[in-house]
RODO-2510 file (C-alpha; in nm, 4 decimals, decimal comma):
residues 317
     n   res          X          Y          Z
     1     x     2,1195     6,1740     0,3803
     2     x     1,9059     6,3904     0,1920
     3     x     1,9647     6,7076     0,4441
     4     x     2,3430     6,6645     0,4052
     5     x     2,2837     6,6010    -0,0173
     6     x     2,0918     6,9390    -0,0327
     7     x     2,3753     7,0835     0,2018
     8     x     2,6154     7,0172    -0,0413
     9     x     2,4286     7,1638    -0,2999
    10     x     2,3022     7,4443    -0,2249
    11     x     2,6656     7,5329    -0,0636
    12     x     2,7561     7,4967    -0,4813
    13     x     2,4747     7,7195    -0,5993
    14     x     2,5412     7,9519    -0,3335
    15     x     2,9211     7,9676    -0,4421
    16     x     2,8154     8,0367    -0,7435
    17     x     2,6412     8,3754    -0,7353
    18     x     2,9741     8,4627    -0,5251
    19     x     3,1769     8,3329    -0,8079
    20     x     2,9993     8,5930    -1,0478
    21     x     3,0397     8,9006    -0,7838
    22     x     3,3686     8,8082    -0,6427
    23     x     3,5233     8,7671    -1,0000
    24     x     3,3753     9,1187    -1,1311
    25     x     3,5351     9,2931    -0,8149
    26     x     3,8523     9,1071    -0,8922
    27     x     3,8574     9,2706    -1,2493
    28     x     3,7896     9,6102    -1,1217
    29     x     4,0212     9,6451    -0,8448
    30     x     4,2882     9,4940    -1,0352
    31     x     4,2879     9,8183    -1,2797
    32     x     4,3085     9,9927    -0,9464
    33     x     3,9187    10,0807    -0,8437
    34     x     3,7643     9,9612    -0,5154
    35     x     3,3912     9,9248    -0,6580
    36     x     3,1679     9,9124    -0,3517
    37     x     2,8516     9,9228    -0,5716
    38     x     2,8748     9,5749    -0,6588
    39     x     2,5948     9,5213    -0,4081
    40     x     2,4068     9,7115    -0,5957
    41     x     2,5118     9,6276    -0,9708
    42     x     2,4310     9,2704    -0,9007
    43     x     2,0717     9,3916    -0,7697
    44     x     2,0541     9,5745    -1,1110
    45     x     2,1885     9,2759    -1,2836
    46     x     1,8876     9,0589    -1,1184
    47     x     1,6012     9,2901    -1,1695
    48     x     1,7238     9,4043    -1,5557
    49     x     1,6747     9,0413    -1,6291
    50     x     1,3669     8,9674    -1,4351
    51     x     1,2530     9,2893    -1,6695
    52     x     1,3191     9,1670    -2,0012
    53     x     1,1428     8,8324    -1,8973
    54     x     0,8676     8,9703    -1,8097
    55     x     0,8280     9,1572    -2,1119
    56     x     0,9114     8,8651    -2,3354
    57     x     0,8334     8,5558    -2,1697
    58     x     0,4744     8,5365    -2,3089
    59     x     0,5855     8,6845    -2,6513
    60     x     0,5843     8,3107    -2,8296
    61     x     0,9339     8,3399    -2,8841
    62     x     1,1874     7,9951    -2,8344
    63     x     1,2268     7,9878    -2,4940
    64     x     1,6176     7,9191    -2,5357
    65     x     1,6191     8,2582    -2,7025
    66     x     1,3875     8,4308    -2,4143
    67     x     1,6306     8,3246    -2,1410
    68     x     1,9278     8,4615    -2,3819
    69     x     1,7525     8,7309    -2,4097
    70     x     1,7232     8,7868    -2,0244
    71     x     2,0918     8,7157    -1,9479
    72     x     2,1420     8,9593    -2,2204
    73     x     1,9671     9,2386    -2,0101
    74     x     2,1083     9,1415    -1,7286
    75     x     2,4636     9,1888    -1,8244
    76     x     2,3808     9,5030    -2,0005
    77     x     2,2149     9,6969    -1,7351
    78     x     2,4955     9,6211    -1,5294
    79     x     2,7301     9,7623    -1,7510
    80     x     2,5888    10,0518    -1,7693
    81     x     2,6004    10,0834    -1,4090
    82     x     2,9871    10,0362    -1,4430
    83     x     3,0040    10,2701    -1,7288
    84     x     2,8383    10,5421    -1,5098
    85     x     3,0820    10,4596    -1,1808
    86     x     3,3499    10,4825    -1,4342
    87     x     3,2810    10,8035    -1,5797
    88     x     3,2253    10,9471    -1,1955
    89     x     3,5381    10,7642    -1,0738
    90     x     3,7994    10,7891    -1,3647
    91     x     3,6702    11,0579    -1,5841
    92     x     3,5232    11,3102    -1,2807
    93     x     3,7603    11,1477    -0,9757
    94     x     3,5151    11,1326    -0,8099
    95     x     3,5682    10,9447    -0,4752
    96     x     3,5690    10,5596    -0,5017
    97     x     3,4180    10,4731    -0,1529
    98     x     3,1257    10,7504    -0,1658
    99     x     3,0582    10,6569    -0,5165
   100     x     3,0505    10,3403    -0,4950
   101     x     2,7990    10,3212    -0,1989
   102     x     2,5726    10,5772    -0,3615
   103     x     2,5619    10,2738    -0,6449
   104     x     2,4437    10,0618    -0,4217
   105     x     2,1906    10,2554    -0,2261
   106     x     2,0436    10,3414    -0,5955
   107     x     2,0523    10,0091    -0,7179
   108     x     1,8809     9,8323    -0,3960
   109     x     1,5896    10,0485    -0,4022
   110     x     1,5478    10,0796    -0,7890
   111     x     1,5646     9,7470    -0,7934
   112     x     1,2839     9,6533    -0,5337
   113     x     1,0525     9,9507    -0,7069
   114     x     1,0898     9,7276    -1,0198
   115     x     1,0498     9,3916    -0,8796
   116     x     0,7707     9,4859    -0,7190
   117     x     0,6158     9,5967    -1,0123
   118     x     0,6887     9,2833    -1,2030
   119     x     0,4528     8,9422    -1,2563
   120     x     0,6484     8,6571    -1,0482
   121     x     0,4650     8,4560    -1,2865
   122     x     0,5793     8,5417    -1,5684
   123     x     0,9811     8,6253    -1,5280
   124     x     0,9809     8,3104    -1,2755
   125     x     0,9363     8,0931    -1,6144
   126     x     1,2753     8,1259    -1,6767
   127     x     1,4192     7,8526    -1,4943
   128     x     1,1535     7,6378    -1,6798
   129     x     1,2621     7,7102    -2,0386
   130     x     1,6649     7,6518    -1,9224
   131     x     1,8558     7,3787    -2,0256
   132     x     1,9969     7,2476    -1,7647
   133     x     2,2227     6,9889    -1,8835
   134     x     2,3794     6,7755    -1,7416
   135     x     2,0595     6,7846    -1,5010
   136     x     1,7729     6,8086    -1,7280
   137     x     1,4543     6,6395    -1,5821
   138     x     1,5440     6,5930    -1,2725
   139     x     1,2858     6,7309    -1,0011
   140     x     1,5936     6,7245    -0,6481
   141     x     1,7759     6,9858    -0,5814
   142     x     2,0318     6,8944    -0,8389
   143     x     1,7997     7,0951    -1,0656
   144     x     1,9727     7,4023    -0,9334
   145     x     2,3312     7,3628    -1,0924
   146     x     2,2309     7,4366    -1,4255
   147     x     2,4028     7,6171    -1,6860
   148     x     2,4782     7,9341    -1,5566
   149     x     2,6694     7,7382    -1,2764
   150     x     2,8915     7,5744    -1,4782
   151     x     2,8925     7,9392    -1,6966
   152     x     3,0319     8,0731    -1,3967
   153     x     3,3012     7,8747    -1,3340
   154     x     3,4383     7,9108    -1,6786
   155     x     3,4475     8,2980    -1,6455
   156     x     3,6523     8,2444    -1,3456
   157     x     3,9316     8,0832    -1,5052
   158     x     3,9204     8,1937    -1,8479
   159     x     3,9583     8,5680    -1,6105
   160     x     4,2528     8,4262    -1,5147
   161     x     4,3811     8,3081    -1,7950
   162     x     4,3696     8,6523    -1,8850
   163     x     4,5059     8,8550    -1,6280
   164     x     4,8290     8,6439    -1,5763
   165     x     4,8640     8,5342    -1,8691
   166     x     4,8033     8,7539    -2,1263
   167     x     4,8916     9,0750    -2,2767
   168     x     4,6020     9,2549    -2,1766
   169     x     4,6110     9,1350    -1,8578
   170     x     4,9628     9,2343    -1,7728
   171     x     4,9098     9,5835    -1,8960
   172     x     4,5689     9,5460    -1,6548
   173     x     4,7679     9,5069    -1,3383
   174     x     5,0479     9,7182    -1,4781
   175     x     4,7771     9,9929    -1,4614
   176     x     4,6440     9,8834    -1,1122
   177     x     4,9964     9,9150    -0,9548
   178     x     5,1281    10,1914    -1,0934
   179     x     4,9216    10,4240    -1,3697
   180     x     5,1844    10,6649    -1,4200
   181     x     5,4455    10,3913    -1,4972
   182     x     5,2020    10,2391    -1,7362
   183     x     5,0733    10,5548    -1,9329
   184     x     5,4956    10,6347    -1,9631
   185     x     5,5177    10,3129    -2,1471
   186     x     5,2416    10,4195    -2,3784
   187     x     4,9048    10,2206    -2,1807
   188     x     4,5856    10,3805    -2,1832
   189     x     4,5028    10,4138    -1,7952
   190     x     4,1451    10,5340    -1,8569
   191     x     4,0695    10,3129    -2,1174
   192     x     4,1725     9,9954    -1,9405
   193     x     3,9741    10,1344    -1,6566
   194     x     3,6618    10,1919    -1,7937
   195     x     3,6580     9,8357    -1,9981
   196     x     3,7654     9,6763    -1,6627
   197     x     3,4869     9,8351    -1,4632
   198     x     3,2341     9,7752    -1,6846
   199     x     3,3146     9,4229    -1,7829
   200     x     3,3456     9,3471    -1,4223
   201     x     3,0467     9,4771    -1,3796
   202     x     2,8302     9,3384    -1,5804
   203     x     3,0077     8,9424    -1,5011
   204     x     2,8367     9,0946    -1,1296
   205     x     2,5270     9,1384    -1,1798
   206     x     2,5049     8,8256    -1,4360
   207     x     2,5350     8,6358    -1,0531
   208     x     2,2207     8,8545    -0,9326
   209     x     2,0165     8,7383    -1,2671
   210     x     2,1748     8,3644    -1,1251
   211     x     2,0322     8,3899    -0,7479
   212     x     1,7263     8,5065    -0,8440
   213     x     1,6066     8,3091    -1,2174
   214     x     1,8400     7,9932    -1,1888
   215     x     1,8597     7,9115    -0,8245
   216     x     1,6346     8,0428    -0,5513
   217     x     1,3438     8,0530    -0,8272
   218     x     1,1561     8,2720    -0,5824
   219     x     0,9046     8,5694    -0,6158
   220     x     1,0998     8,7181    -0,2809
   221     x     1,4579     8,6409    -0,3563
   222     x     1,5544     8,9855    -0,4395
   223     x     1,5071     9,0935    -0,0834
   224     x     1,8571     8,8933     0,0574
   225     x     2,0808     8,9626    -0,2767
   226     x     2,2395     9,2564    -0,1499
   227     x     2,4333     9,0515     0,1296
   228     x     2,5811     8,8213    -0,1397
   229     x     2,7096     9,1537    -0,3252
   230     x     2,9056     9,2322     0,0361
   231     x     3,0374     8,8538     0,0904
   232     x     3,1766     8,8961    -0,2743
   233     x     3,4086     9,2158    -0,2076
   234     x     3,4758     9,0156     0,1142
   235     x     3,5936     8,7149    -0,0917
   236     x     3,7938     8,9146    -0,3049
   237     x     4,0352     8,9715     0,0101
   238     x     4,0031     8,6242     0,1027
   239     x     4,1125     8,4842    -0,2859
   240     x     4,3687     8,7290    -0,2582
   241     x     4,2991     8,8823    -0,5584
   242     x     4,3454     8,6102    -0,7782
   243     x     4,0321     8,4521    -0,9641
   244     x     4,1132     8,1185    -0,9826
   245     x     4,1052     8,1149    -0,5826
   246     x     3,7474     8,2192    -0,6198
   247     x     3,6323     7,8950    -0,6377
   248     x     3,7246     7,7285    -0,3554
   249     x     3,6681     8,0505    -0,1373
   250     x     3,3400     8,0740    -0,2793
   251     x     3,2370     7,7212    -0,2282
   252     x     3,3597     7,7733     0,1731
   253     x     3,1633     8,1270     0,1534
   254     x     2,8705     7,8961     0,0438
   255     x     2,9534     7,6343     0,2898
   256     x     2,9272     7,8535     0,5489
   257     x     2,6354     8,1123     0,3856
   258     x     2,3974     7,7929     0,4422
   259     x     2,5248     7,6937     0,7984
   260     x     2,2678     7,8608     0,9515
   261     x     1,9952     7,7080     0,7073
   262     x     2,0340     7,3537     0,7641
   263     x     2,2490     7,3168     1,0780
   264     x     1,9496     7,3660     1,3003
   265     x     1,7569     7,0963     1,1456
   266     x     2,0942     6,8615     1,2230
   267     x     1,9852     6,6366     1,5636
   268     x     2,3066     6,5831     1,6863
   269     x     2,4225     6,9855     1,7068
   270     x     2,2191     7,1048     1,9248
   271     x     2,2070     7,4832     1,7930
   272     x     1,8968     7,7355     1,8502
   273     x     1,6798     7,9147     1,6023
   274     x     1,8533     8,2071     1,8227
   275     x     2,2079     8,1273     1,7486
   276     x     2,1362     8,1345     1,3329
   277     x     2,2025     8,5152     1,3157
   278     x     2,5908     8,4564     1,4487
   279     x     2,6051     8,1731     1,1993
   280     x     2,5634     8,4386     0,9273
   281     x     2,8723     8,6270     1,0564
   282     x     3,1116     8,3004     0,9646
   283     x     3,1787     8,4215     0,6051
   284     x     3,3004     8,7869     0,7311
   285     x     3,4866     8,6207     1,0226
   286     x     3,6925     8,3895     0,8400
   287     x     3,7444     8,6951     0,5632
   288     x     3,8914     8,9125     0,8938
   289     x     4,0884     8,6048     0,9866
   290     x     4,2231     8,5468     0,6538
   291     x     4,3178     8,9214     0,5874
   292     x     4,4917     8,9351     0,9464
   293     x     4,7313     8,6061     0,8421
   294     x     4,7909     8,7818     0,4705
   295     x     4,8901     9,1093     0,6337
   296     x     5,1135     8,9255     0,9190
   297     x     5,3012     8,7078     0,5881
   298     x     5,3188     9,0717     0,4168
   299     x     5,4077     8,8780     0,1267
   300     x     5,3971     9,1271    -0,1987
   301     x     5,1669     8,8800    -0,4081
   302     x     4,9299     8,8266    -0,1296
   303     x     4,8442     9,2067    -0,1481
   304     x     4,5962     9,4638    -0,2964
   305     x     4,6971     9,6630    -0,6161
   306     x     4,9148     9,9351    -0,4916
   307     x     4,7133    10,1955    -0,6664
   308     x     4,3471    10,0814    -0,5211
   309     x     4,1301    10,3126    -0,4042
   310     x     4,3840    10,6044    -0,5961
   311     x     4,2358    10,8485    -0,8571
   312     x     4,4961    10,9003    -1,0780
   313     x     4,5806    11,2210    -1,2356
   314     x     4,7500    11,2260    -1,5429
   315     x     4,9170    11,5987    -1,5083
   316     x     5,0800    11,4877    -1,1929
   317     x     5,2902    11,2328    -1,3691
***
């Protein structure tokens, strides 16, 4: 009971940090940019935090305010990794794709130079000083859904809320499907661009601060983040670009991310240490599966912002 009880939640946590990277892609693409440096931005977002605890988490302050404090750094350094794809991608055009893997490349390695310079010691208090209610005091892995998990879930739907059902987040897609329409009507493209992009980015990397402080709670956790960034730009296809899908596709994405964990250590599936490198694939499978039956139904909803991937040039208008 206990195997299928830590099953279920680590299959949560795991959803999680693909709640937080899944849900910044969503934001971005939807204003018409395919960000493939969320891998990296939620690398940044891990090790900016794990920074500013180590700095501060023998400083004396309250720890509530220390692990602020980290989330804090978290979400700003990965802003300012969307600011800077931004200005390449909407203010230069630069390409999207080539961009956006350059982000990542940069922000894998920067971010193992700086963990590796850090005291596991000292940023791995973090956890300790959380409040995790409505678990507080327990020592099971229940411990683990703490408040960022439940934080992450309410960014999910309050996102949206706010795409479909607000202003902003009309005049959001309005710019994702067609710019030149929406700068006619009197939008600004490039400002709902950059504040897209950047607040996407930094809801990314608050889901590498997550994986590392809140839920693996490990000095080498930072080494598998980078796969979690991929599985999120594959959930976006498989939520169909709407956020509120994120959570059950993330939960199956979790489901399925700890397969190959536990299901060897199930006695009635008989399934070799061999075989746990194919149970890894499931997750980008089922995305390929999912994307085939979308494309088949071709129905308009079910479909990518028209202007994805597009740099959009105002004088052509």
């Amino acid at each position: 009971m206990n195997i299928w009880l830590n099953f279920l939640i680590d299959s949560l946590a795991f959803g999680a940090t693909f709640m937080y990277g899944s849900t910044g892609e969503i934001l971005t693409e939807k204003a018409g940019h395919l960000n493939l440096g969320i891998p990296g931005i939620m690398c940044m977002g891990g090790a900016g935090g794990c920074l500013i605890l180590n700095m501060i988490g023998k400083s004396g302050l309250p720890p509530f305010l220390i692990v602020l404090l980290g989330i804090l750094g978290s979400v700003l350094l990965s802003m300012l990794c969307g600011l800077i794809y931004s200005f390449l991608t909407v203010t230069l055009r630069a390409n999207q794709n080539v961009t956006g893997l350059a982000l990542t490349t940069f922000g894998v390695g920067l971010m193992k130079v700086i963990m590796s310079k850090l005291d596991a010691t000292v940023y791995l208090i973090g956890p300790k000083m959380m409040y995790r209610w409505p678990f507080a005091g327990r020592q099971d892995s229940l411990q683990c859904l703490g408040v960022l998990f439940f934080l992450a879930i309410i960014i999910v739907l309050l996102s949206s809320w706010v795409l479909f059902r607000t202003r902003v987040g009309l005049q959001l897609r309005a710019v994702g499907e067609n710019p030149a329409t929406a700068d006619a009507v009197g939008i600004n493209v490039t400002r709902y661009k950059y504040m897209a992009t950047c607040i996407g980015s930094g809801i990314a990397g608050l889901g590498g601060f997550y994986y590392i402080i809140d839920y693996m709670v490990s000095q080498e956790a930072y080494l598998s983040l980078e796969a979690f960034g991929w599985l999120s730009i594959a959930l976006v296809i498989f939520a169909l670009w709407r956020p509120h899908l994120t959570i059950i596709g993330s939960f199956v994405f979790g489901f399925l991310f700890s397969c190959s964990s536990y299901i060897t250590n199930i006695s009635w599936i008989q399934v070799t240490m061999a075989t746990k490198p194919l149970l890894k694939m499931l997750p980008y499978v089922v995305t390929i599966i999912v994307l085939v039956i979308s494309s088949i139904r071709n129905k308009r909803e079910n479909q990518p912002p028209a202007s994805l991937g597009l740099s959009y040039f105002r004088e052509e208008r």
